[in-house]
Structures are given as structure tokens and as C-alpha cells.
N, C-alpha and C positions, 0 to 999 in steps of 0.2 A: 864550780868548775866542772864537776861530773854531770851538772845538770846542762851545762852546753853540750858537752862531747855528747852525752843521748839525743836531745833536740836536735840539732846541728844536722846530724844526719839523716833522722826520722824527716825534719823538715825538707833535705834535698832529696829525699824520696820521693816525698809525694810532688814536690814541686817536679821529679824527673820522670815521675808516673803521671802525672795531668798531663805534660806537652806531651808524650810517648801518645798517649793513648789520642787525643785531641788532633795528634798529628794523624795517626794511623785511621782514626775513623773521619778524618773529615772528610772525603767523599763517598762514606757509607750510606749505611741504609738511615732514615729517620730512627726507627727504633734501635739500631745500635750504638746510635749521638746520645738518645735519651737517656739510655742504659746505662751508660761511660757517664755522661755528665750526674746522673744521680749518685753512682760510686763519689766522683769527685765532689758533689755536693757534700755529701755524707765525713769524707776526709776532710774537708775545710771546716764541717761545721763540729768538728773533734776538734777544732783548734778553736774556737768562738767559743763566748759567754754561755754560762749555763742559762740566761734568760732565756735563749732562743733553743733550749731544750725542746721542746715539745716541736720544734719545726721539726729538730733534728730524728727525735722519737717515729714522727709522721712515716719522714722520708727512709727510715730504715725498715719501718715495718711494710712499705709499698715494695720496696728489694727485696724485701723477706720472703713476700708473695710472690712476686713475681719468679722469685728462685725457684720455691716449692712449686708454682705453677709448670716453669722448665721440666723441672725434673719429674714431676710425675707424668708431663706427657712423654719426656725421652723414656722414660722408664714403661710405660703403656705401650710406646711404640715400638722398643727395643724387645719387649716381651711378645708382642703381636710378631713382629719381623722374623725374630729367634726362630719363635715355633712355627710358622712358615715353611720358612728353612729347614730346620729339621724333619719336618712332617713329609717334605718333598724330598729328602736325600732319604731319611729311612726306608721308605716305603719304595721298593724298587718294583719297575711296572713287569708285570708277567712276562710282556714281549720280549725284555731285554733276555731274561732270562737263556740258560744254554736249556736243550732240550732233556739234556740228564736231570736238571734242575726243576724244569718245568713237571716233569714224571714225578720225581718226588713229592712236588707241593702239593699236584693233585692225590696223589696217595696220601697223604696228611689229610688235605681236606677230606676224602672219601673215609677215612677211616676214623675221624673227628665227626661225620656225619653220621656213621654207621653205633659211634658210640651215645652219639644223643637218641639216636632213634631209639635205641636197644634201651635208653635209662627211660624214655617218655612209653614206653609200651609198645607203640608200633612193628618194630622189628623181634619175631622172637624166633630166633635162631637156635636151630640144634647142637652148634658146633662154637666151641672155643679156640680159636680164634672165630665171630663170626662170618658166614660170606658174605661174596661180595657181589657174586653174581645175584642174588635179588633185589640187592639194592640200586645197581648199576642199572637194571633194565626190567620193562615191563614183559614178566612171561606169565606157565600157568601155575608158578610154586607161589605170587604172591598175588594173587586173582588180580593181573595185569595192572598192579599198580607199583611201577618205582619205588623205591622208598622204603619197603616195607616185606618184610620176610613171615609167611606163615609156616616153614618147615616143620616146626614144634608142633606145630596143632596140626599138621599133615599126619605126621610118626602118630598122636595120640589116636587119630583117624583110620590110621592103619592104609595110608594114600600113599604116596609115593612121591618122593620129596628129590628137590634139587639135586644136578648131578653134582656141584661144588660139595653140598652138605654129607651126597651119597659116598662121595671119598674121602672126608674127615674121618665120616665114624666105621668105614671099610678099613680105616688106616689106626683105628685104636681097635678094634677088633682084633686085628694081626696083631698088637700089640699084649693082648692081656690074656 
């Protein structure tokens, strides 16, 4: 008796999941009739002789793949798409920026440049914090190249160095 009441029903499932689906996909695509009727092959043959096991084994392991094939390309694509999207909403473009904004970034950038220079050797600046006027522009304290500050080796020269650098150390002077 327990063994009808489990069947009974498991059996009006599948018989109310075959017409469901059979109904719903039948003016679908080719591939998702094929898709449905393998599911459903696979249910019916859960109910047939274990002879015809190895049909059954076949058809589960082509579902199997084909699953694993779904999903690693949603999953490829879902991860391409994501970072798309994110890489385009993070990264906000200069223009939008307000102009207090835009001041600041280039002050980051210029002072993120002025610290690589100063770590790679180029820039040897006399003052702590260093300037910024020889890095901004070409005059005669960095022998008219951007970039690059020779005020240090001006002072060891006994020349006469940037007016930026001339009011740091006029401004520790007063100080000490």
C-alpha cells in the first residue's frame, strides 16, 4: 500500500511534467524540443528495465554535458559582462568630473610623478616637501627639461636655484 501512495504520485508528476513542458515548448526552438524530450527520455527510462541501462547511462551523461557546457559558458559570460560593467562604472571619465575635482586629481597625479622621479634619481630636490615648479615646466634650475629637478647639485655648485626651492629653505632658516 505505501508503495502505491509513493508511485502514484511520483508517476502523475512526471506524466504532468512531460505534457507541461511538450506543451510549452512545442512551437520552440529545435534545441529546446531536444533539450525537454531528453529530460523526458531520461524520466521514462527511470521507470524501464535495467537492460536498457546503458541507453539510459548514454543519455544522461550527453545532459550532463551539455549542462556543464551551459554553464561554463554563462559563467565566462557572466564574468566577461560583470567586469565590463564594473570597469565602466568605476572608472569615472575626467570630463564628468567638477573642476575642484579635476584640481585635486591632477595634484595626486603631479605629486605621485614627482615621487617616482625623486625614487628613480632624476629629480633631486633641496626641499622637503619637493617642488613643483621644476617638474611642471622647462626652465634654467632643471637644464630645460620637465621632469627633473637639479636644485641639489645647483646649492653643491654654489648657483642659484629655483625661486620655489629659494623660499622653502628662506622659510627654515627663519625657523631655526
Amino acid at each position: 500500500m505505501l508503495f502505491l501512495i509513493i508511485t502514484v504520485p511520483v508517476e502523475l508528476f512526471v506524466i504532468t511534467l512531460s505534457w507541461t513542458v511538450k506543451s510549452f515548448f512545442k512551437k520552440g526552438s529545435q534545441f529546446k524540443q531536444s533539450e525537454i524530450l531528453l529530460i523526458i527520455n531520461i524520466l521514462d527510462m527511470e521507470r524501464e528495465p535495467a537492460h536498457q541501462g546503458h541507453r539510459f547511462q548514454r543519455l544522461k551523461k550527453e545532459l550532463l554535458i551539455k549542462k556543464f557546457f551551459i554553464i561554463t559558458l554563462l559563467v565566462l559570460f557572466g564574468g566577461i559582462g560583470s567586469g565590463m560593467v564594473i570597469s565602466y562604472y568605476a572608472s569615472t571619465q575626467f570630463e564628468d568630473l567638477s573642476s575642484e575635482e579635476m584640481y585635486e586629481q591632477i595634484i595626486d597625479y603631479r605629486n605621485s610623478a614627482i615621487k617616482k622621479a625623486t625614487a628613480s634619481g632624476i629629480y633631486n630636490c633641496c626641499i622637503t616637501p619637493a617642488c613643483t615648479m621644476c617638474y611642471m615646466e622647462a626652465n634654467q634650475w632643471n637644464n630645460r627639461t620637465p621632469g627633473t629637478c637639479a636644485c641639489e647639485d645647483l646649492i653643491a655648485q654654489g648657483k642659484e636655484i629655483c625661486p620655489q626651492c629659494k623660499r622653502g629653505i628662506e622659510s627654515l632658516k627663519g625657523k631655526t
